[in-house]
C-alpha positions in Angstrom: 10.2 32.1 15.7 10.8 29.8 13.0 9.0 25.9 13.1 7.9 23.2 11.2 4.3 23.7 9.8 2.8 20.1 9.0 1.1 20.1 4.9 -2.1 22.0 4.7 -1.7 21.1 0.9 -1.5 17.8 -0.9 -0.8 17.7 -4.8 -2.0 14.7 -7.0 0.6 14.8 -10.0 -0.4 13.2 -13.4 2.4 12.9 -16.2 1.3 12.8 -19.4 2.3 10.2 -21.4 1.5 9.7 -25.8 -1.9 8.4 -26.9 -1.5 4.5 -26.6 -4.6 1.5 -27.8 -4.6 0.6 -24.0 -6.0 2.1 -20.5 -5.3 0.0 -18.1 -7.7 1.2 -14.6 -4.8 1.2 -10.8 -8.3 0.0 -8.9 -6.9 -0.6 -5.5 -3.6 -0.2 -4.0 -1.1 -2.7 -5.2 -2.5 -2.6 -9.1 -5.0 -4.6 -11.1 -2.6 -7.5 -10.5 -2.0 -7.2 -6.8 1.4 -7.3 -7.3 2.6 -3.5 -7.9 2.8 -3.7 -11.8 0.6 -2.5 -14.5 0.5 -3.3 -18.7 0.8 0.2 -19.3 3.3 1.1 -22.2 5.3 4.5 -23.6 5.1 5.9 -20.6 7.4 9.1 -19.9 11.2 8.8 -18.5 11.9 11.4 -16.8 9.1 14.6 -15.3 9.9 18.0 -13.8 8.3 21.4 -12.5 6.9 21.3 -16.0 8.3 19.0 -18.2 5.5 16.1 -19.2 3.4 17.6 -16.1 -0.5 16.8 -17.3 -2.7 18.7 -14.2 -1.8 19.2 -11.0 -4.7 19.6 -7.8 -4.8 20.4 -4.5 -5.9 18.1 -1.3 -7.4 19.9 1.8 -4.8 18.3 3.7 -2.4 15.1 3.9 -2.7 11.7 3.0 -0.6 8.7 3.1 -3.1 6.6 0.7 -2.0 5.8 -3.1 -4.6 7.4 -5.4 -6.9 4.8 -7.2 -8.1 5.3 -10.7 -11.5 3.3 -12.4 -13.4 4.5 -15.2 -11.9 7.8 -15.7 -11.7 8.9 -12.3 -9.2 9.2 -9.5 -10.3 8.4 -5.9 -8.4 9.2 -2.8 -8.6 9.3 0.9 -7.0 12.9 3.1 -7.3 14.4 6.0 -8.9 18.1 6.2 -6.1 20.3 7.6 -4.5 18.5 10.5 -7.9 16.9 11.3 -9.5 15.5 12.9 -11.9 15.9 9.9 -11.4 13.8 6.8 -12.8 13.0 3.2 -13.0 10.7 0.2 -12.4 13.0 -2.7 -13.0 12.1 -6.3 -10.8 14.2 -9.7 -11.4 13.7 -13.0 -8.5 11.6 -14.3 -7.9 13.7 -17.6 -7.9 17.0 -16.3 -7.8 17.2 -12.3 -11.0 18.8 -11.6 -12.6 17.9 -8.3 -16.0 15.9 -9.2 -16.8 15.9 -5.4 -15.8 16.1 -1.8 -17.6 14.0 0.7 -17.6 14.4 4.5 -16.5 10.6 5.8 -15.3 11.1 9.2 -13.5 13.0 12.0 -11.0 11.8 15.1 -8.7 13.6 17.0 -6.4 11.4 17.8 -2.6 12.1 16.2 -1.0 9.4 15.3 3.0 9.3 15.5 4.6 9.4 11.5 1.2 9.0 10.2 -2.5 10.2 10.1 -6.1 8.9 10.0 -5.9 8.9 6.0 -3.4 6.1 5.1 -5.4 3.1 3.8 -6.0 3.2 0.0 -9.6 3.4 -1.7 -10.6 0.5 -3.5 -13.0 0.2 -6.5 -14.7 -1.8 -8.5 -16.3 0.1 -11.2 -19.4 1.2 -10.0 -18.6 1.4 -6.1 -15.8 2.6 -4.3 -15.0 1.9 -0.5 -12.7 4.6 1.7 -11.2 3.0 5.1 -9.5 5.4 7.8 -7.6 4.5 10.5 -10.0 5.4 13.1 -12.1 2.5 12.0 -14.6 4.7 9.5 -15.4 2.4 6.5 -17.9 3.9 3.8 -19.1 2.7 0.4 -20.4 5.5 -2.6 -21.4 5.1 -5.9 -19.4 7.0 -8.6 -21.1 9.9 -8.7 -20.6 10.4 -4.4 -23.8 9.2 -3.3 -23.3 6.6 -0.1 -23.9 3.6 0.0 -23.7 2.3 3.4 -21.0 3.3 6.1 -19.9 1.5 9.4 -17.0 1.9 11.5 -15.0 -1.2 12.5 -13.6 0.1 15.6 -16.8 0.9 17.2 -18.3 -2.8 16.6 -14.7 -4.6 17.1 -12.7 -2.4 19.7 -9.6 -0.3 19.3 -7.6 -1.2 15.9 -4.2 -0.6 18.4 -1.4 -0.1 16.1 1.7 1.7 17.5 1.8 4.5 14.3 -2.2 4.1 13.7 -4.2 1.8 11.6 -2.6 1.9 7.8 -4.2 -1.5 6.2 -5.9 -0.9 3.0 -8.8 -3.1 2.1 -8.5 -5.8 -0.3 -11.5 -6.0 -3.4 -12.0 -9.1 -5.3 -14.6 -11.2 -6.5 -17.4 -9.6 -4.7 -16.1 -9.1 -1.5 -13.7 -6.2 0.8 -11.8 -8.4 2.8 -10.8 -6.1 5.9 -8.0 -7.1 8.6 -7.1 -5.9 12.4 -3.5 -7.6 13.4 -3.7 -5.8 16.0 -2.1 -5.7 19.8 -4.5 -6.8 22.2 -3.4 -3.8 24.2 -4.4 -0.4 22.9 -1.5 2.7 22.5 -4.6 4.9 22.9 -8.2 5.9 23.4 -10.8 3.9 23.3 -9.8 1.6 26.1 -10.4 -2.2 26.0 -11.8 -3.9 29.0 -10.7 -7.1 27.7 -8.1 -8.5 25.3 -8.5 -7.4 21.7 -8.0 -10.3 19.7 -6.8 -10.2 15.7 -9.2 -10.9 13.0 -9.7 -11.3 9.2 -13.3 -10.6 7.9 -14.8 -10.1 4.6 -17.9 -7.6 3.5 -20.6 -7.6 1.5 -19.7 -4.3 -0.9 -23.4 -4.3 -1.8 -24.5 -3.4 1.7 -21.9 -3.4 4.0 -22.5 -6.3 6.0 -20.1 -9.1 7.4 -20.2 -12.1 5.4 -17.7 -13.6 7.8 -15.4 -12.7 10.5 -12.3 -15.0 11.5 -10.1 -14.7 14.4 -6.4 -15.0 13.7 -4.4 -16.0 17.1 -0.6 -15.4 17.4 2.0 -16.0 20.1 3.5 -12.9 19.3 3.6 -10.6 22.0 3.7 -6.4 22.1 4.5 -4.7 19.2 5.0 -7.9 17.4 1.4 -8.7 17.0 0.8 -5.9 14.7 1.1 -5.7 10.7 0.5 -2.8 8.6 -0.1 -5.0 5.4 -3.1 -5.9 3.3 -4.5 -8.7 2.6 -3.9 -10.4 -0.6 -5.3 -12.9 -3.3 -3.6 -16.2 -4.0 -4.8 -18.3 -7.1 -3.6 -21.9 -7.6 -4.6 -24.8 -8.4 -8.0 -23.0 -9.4 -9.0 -21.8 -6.2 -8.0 -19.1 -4.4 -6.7 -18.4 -0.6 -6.6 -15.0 1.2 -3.3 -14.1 2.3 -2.0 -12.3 5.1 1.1 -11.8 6.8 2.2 -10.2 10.8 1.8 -11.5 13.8 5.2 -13.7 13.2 3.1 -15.8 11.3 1.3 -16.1 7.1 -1.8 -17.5 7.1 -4.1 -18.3 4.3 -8.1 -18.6 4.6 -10.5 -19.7 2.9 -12.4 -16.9 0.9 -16.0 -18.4 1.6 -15.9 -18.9 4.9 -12.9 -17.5 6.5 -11.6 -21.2 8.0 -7.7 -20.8 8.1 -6.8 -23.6 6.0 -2.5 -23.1 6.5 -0.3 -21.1 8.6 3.6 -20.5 8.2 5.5 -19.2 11.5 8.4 -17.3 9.7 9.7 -15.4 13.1 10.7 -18.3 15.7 12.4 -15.9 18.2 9.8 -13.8 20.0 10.9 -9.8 20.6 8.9 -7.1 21.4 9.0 -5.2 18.4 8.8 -8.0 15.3 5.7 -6.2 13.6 5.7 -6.2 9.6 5.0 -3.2 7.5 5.2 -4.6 3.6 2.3 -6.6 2.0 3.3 -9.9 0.8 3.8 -10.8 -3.0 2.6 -13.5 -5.2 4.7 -14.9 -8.3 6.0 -17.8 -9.9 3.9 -19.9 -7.5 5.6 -18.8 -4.4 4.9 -16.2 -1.4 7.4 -13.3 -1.2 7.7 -12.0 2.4 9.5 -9.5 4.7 10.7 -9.7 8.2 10.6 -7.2 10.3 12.6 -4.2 10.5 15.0 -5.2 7.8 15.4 -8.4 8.7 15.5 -11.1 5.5 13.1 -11.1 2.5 12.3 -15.3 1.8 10.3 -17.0 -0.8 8.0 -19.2 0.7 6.7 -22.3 -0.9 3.0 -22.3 0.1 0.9 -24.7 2.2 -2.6 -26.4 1.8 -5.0 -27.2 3.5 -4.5 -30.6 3.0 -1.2 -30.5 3.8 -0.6 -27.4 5.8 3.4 -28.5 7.2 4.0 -28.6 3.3 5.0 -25.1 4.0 8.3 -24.1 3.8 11.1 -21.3 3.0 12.8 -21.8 -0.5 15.4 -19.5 -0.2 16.5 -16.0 1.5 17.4 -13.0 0.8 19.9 -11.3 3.4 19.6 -7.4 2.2 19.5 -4.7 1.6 16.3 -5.4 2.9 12.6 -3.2 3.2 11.4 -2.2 6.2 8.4 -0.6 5.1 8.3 -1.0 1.6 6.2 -3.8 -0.3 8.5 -5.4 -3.1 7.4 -5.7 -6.3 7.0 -8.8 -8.8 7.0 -7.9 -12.4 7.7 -10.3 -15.5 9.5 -13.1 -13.3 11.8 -10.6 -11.7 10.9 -9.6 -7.6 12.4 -5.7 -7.0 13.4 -4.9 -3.3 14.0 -1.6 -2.0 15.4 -0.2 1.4 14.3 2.7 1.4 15.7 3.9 4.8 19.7 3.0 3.5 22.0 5.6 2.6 21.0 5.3 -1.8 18.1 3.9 -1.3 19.7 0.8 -3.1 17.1 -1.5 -4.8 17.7 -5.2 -5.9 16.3 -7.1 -9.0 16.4 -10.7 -7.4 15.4 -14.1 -9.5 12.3 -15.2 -7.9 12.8 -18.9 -8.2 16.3 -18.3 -6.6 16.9 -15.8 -5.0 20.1 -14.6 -6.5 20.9 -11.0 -7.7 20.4 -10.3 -11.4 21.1 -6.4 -10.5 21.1 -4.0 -8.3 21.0 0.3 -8.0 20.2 3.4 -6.2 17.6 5.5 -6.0 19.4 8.8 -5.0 20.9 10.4 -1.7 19.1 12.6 0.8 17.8 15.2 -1.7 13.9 15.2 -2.4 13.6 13.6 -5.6 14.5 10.4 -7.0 16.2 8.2 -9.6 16.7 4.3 -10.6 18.9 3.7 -13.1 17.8 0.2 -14.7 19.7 -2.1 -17.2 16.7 -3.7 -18.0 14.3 -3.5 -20.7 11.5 -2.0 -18.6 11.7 0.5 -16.5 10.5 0.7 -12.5 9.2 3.9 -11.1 10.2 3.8 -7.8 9.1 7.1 -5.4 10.2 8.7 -2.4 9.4 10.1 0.9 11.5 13.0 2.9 9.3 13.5 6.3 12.0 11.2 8.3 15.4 11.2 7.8 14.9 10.6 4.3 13.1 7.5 4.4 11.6 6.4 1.5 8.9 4.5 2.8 6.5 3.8 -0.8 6.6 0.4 -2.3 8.0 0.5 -6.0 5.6 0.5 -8.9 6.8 -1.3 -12.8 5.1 -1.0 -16.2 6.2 -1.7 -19.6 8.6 0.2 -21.7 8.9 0.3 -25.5 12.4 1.4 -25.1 15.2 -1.4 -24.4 18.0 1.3 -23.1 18.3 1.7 -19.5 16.4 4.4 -18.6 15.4 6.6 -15.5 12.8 8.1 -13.7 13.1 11.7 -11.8 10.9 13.1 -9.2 10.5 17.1 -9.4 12.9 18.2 -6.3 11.1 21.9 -5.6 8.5 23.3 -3.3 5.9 23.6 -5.9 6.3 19.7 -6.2 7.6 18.0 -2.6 9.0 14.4 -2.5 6.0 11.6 -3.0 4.1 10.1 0.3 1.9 7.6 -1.8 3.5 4.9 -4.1 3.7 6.1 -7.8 1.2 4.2 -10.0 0.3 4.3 -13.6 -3.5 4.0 -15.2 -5.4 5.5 -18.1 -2.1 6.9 -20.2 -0.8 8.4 -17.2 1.8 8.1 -14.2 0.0 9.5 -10.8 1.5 10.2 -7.7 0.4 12.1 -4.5 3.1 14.6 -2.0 2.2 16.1 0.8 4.2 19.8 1.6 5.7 21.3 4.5 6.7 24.8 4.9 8.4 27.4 7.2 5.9 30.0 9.1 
């Protein structure tokens, strides 16, 4: 009897790339400027089985996180097996070796398309922080001792999202924001004997403790209430708001004390099913957004607390359009893919506008893939083959030292399967995470 055997092995890919001045550190899951890009230069065009192929290392199991790298070392979240055990792992950046394994939780719950290790780590050069969907949150030093570990779900009820918990926690300026857009229903176990309401709140990474905890109300109903996003940072005007989107609705709150100082209803017309997957995206002072489910990316010109109706849609972008991937802002240009279109086309859109500078495809429904750019940098966009082909990983940009269109190739064999983790580039070298499958 032949059937699908879900990935037992995960492989952490690093292309190597010629000795540059720069290392740039990937410390949490968008980049080091929240946005999806890096300053990296001369990195490779193309990769194979073995072709600019640094190390390659096995995970005890799968992941959906994007690796993180700080100081030399690569952090990421996986499952052990199929669970319900699962661990924060840390690799040496330049050659793969495991520098340690560390126990951080177990659940036995399955989640549908998904499992309990699909939040990304975040670090901040001496600490790192691993989230799981099951609500596990725990802090280490570098070296693996821990810090301090709590688990959200236990203190704050059932995180009830449809396909499980996937927000990764947002690090800056001394605080891990953490947020639970949740339905006040759960899909699951544990039950909830009352309404679950939504909440932002931000931790002390010293200790582990709540600084503050804000509740974030919605007329959304169902399925709409949820978002799989992260948080985000949003300086202007020097001072800075925490962003977040689902729920039908943006809001932005005040890093200090959590007081939501503006809010943006971008879905008017209440259905079931209107949750958003993509983080939003900061750039030429304006909010980039998704709707959900392919529905139009828009540009949103921001609020204040002063002046919270100030908000407003600048233009809109009708497709093709992401459902689940985060779009990427990079040197005044905003990248959109649809990742679940026949191609894969992605756009190259003017930010300030809205209209298409150019647009290309990724590739059909084989298990690598390729972007084919007429600009002078190059994106490296990955992709996913566990449904349909979907290509559900955000794009990723860095600088190029060549000005001739280039493109990017994803090894298409079983030694190497198709990426589940967004492609990222740190420390002279393009990392990405696959998860396998095979016959038994």
């Amino acid at each position: 009897m032949n059937k699908m055997k879900v990935t037992l092995c995960a492989i952490i890919t690093i292309l190597a790339i010629p000795a540059t001045v720069r290392a740039t550190d990937w410390p949490q899951w968008r980049g080091p400027f929240f946005n999806g890009s890096t300053d990296e230069t001369n990195l490779p065009d193309s990769w194979g089985e073995t072709e600019n192929v640094a190390w390659v290392s096995p995970l005890p199991g799968p992941s959906g996180a994007t690796a993180i790298i700080s100081k030399g070392k690569v952090f990421v979240t996986s499952m052990v097996g199929r669970g319900p055990g699962f661990v924060a792992l840390c690799f040496d950046a330049k050659d793969g070796r495991e520098l340690w394994r560390r126990q951080a939780g177990s659940d036995s719950r399955r989640l549908p398309r998904n499992n309990m290790a699909s939040p990304s780590p975040a670090a901040d050069g001496k600490r790192v922080f691993f989230f799981y969907a099951g609500g596990d949150l725990v802090g280490f030093d570098y070296d693996g001792n821990k810090l301090w570990s709590r688990n959200i779900e236990t203190e704050y009820g059932n995180l009830a999202l449809q396909f499980g918990y996937s927000s990764s926690p947002l690090l800056y300026a001394n605080k891990l924001y953490v947020i639970a857009i949740r339905r006040n229903k759960p899909y699951r176990r544990p039950k909830a004997e009352e309404p679950l309401d939504s909440f932002v709140m931000a931790i002390n990474p010293e200790n582990g403790k709540t600084i503050w905890k804000q509740q974030r109300t919605t007329d959304a109903f169902d399925e709409g209430m949820e978002t799989y996003s992260t948080p985000i940072p949003f300086v202007r005007d020097s001072r800075t708001e925490i962003l977040n989107t689902g729920g039908d609705f943006v809001t932005a709150h005040d890093p200090g004390t959590g007081k939501e100082l503006w809010r943006f209803e971008y879905w008017t017309r209440k259905i079931r099913d209107s949750r958003i997957i993509p983080s939003l995206v900061i750039g030429d002072g304006l909010i980039f957004g998704t709707r959900h489910k392919h529905g139009k990316v828009y540009a949103l010109k921001p609020g204040s607390a002063e002046n919270p109706s100030q908000a407003c849609i600048v233009w809109e972008f009708d497709g093709p359009s992401p459902d689940c991937s985060t779009p990427l802002y990079y040197q005044n240009r905003l990248y959109v893919l649809n990742g679940a279109r026949s191609g894969k086309p992605v756009t190259c859109l003017d930010p300030k506008t809205g209209s298409r500078i150019w647009q290309g495809k990724i590739g059909a429904a084989e298990a690598h893939g390729e972007l084919r750019s007429p600009a002078p940098t190059a994106s490296y966009t990955v992709s996913m083959k566990p449904e349909k082909s979907w290509c559900w990983t955000p794009p990723a940009m860095s600088s190029k030292s060549s000005s001739k269109p280039k493109q990017t190739r994803l090894p298409s064999s079983p030694q190497y399967p198709s990426p589940t983790a967004t492609c990222l580039s740190a420390r002279q070298k393009i990392f990405t995470a696959s998860a396998n499958r095979e016959n038994s």
